[in-house]
C-alpha positions as CSV (number, residue, x, y, z in Angstrom):
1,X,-3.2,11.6,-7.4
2,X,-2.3,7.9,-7.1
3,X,-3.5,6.3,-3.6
4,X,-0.9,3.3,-3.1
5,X,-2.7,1.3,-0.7
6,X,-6.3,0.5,-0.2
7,X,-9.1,-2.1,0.1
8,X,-12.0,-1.6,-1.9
9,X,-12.8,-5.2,-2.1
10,X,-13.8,-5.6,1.5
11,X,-17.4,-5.9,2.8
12,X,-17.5,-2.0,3.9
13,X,-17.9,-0.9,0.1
14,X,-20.6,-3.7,-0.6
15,X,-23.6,-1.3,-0.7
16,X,-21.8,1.4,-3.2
17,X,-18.2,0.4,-4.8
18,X,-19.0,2.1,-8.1
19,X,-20.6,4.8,-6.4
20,X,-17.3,5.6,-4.5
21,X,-14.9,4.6,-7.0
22,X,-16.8,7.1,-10.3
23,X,-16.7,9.8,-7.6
24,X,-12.8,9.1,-6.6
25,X,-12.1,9.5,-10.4
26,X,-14.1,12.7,-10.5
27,X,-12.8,14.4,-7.4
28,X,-8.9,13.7,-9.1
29,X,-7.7,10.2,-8.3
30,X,-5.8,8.6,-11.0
31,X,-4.6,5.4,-9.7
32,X,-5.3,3.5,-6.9
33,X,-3.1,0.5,-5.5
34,X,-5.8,-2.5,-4.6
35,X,-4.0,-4.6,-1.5
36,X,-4.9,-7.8,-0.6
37,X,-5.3,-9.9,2.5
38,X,-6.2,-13.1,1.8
39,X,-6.9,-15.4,-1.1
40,X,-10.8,-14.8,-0.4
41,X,-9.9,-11.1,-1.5
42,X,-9.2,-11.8,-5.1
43,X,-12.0,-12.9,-7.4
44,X,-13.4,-9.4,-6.3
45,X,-10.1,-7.6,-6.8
46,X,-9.6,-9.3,-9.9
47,X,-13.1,-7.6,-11.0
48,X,-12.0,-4.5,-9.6
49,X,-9.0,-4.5,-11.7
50,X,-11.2,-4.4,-14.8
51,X,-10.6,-0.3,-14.9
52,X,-7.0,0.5,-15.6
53,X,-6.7,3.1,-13.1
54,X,-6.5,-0.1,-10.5
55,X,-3.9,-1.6,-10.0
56,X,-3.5,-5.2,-7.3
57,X,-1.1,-6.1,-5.0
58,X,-1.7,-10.3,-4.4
59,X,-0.6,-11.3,-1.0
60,X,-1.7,-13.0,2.4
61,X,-1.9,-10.6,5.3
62,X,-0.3,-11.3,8.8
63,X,-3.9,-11.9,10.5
64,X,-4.4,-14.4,7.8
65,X,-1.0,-16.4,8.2
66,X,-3.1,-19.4,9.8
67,X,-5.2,-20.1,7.2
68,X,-2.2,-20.3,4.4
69,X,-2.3,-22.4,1.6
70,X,-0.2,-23.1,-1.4
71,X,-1.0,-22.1,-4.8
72,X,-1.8,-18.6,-3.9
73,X,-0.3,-15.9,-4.6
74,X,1.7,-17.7,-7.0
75,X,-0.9,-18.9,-8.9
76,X,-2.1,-14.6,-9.3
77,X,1.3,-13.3,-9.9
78,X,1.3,-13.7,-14.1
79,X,-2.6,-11.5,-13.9
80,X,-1.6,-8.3,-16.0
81,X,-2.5,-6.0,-13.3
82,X,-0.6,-7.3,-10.6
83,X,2.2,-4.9,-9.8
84,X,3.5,-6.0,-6.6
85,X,3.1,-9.1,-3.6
86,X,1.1,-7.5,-0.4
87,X,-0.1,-6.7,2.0
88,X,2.4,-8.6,3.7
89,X,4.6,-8.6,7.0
90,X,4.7,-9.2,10.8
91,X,2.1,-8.1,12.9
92,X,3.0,-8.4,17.3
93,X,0.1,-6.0,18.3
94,X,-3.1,-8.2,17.0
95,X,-1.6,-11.7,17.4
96,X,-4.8,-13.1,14.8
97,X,-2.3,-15.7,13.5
98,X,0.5,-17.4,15.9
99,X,3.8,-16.2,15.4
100,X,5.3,-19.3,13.9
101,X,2.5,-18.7,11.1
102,X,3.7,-15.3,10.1
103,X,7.5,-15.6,9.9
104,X,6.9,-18.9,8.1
105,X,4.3,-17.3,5.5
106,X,6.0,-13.9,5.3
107,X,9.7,-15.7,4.5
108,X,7.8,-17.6,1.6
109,X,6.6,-14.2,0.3
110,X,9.6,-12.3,0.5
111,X,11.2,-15.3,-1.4
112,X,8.3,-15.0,-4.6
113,X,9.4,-11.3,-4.3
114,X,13.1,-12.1,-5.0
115,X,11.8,-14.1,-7.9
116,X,8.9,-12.7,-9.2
117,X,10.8,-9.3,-9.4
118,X,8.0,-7.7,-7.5
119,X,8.0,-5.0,-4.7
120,X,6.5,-5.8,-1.3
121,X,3.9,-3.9,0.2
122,X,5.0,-4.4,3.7
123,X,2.7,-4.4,7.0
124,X,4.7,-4.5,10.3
125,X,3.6,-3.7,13.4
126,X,6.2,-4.0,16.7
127,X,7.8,-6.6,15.1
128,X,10.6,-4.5,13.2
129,X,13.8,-7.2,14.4
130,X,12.0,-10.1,12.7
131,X,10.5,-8.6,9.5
132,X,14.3,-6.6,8.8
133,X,16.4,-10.1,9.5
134,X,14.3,-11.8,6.9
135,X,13.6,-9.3,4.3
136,X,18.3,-9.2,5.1
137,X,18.4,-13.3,4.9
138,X,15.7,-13.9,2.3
139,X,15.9,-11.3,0.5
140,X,19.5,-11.2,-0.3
141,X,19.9,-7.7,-1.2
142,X,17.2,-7.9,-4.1
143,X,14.1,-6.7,-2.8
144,X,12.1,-3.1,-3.3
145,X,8.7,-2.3,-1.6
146,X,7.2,0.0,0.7
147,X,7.1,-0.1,4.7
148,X,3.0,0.6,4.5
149,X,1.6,3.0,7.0
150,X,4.8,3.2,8.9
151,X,4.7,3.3,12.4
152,X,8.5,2.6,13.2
153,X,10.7,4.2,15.1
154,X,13.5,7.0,14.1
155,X,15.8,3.9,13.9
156,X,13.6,1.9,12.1
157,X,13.2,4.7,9.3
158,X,16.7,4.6,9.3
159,X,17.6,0.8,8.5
160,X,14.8,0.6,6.1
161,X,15.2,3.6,3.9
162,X,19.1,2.3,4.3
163,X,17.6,-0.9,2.3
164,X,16.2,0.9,-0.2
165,X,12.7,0.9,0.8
166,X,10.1,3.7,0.7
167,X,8.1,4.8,2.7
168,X,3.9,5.0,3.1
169,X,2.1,7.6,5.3
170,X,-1.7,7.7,5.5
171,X,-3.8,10.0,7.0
172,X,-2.6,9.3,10.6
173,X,-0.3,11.7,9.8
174,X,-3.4,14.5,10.5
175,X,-4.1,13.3,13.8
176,X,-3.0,15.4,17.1
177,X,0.6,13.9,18.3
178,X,1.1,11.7,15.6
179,X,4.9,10.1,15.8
180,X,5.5,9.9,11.7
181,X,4.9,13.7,11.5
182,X,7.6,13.7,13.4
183,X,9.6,12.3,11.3
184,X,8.8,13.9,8.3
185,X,11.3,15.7,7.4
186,X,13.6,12.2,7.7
187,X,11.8,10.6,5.0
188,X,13.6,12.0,1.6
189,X,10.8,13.1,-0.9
190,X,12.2,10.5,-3.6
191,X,11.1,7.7,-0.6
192,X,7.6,9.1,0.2
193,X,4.0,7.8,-0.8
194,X,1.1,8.6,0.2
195,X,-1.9,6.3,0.9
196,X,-5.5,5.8,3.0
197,X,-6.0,2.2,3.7
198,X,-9.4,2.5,3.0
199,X,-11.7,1.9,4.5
200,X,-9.4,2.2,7.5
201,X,-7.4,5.3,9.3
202,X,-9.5,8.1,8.1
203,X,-8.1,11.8,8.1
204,X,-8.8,13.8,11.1
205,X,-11.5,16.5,8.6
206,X,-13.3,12.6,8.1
207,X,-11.9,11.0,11.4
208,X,-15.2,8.6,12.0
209,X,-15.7,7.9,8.7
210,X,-15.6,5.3,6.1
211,X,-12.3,6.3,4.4
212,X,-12.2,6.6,1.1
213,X,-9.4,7.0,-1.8
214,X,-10.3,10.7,-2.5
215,X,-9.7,11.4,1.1
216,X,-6.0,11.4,0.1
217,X,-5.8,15.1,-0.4
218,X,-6.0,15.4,3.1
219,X,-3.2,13.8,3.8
220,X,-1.8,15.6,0.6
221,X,-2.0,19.0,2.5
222,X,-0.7,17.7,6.0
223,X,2.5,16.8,4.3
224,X,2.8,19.6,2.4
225,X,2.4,22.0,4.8
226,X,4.7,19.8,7.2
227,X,8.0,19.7,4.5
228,X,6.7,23.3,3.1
229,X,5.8,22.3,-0.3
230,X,3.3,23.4,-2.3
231,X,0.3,20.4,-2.7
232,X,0.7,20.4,-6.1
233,X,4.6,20.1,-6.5
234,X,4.4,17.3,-3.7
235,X,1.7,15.3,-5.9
236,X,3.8,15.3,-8.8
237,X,7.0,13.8,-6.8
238,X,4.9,11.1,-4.8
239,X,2.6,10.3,-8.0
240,X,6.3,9.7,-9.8
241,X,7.3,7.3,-6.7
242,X,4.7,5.4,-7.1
243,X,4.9,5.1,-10.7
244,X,8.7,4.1,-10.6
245,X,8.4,1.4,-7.4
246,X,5.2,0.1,-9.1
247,X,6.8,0.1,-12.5
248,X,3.1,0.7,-13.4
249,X,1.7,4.2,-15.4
250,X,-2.4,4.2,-14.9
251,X,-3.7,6.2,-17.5
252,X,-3.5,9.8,-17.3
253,X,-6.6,11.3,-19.1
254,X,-10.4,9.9,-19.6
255,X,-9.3,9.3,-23.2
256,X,-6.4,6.8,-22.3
257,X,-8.9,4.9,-19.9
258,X,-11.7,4.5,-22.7
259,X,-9.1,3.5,-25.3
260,X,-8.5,0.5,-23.2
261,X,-11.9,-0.8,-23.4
262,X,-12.2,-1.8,-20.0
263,X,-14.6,-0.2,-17.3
């Protein structure tokens, strides 16, 4: 099972990373998508990357806009494990960096995606208008990513699934009410990840708790039962998503990982 967006490398997984990364592996995760936020996040990702089952997305967050400087990502984007620009976007609810900030740093990145030939991993929060007329003006047509832990509108789904895009659902989608259970059944299965944002938006069995990457497979059997698919069918078409829009194949087997020679 391949969990296409999380954090590792922030401060919550300080006191045992390995810990919770050997038992991820163990308890069936095969690939996990490491997000960034700022250019503080990578010499840890970068370490993180060392195993071959981890894979980085190099981007500056919304909440970080303000503190934008040149030279990264750019200067990441040619690291071997990088596999897409994120976490990036719009963010109107926690207004951390001015406006002006975020459409200026998120055009910049949707233009390295255009040229980088890189899927964005895409954060937006009630600022749908914006982030859809740029990735439309900047993008030209050319982009591919993922609308991360979406939280859109029927309409919104609409547009962006119209553009191409896929779509992420974490384990929100096991809480009481939530809207993108709703929409489900709108999202075709060749658009659909699945994802934690660890250490954030923890499954309602582990609502409270640090989330972690093997906390997917609740999330795995909300779906399922939602779209009436059997868990393990629905692994297999997500898992093959996330290979295709990644254009990345993490190593299947313990074999494959140790023939690497990397952690």
């Amino acid at each position: 099972m391949i969990d296409t967006h999380a954090h590792l490398h922030m401060h919550h997984f300080d006191p045992d990373r390995g810990a919770v990364l050997a038992r991820d592996f163990v308890l069936g995760i095969t690939g996990i998508l490491e997000a960034s936020v700022s250019r503080e996040s990578w010499p840890l990702m970068s370490w993180i990357a060392g195993d071959p089952r981890i894979a980085l997305a190099a981007g500056v967050h919304p909440h970080e806009a303000r503190h934008w400087q040149p030279g990264y990502p750019e200067r990441v984007l040619s690291h071997g494990s990088v596999v897409a620009i994120g976490e990036v976007g719009l963010d109107a609810v926690k207004t951390y960096s001015p406006r002006e900030d975020q459409l200026r740093v998120f055009s910049h990145q949707v233009q390295m995606a255009v040229e980088a030939d890189l899927p964005l991993v895409l954060h937006c929060r009630e600022a749908f208008d914006d982030l859809f007329r740029i990735l439309e003006q900047t993008g030209r047509g050319r982009l591919r990513g993922v609308f991360h832990c979406f939280s859109g509108t029927g309409a919104h789904l609409e547009r962006a699934l119209a553009m191409g895009f896929y779509i992420g659902v974490s384990g929100s989608v096991t809480l009481p009410g939530s809207h993108v259970h709703r929409l489900l059944r709108r999202i075709p299965a060749e658009r659909l990840l699945l994802e934690t944002d660890a250490p954030y938006l923890a499954p309602a069995p582990e609502r409270g708790k640090r989330n972690e990457p093997a906390f997917i497979f609740h999330t795995l059997k909300a779906v399922a039962r939602a779209l009436g698919m059997e868990e393990s069918r629905l692994e297999q078409v997500v898992d093959s998503n996330a290979r295709a829009l990644f254009r990345w194949a993490p190593p299947r087997s313990a074999g494959e990982v140790h023939r690497t020679g990397r952690l």
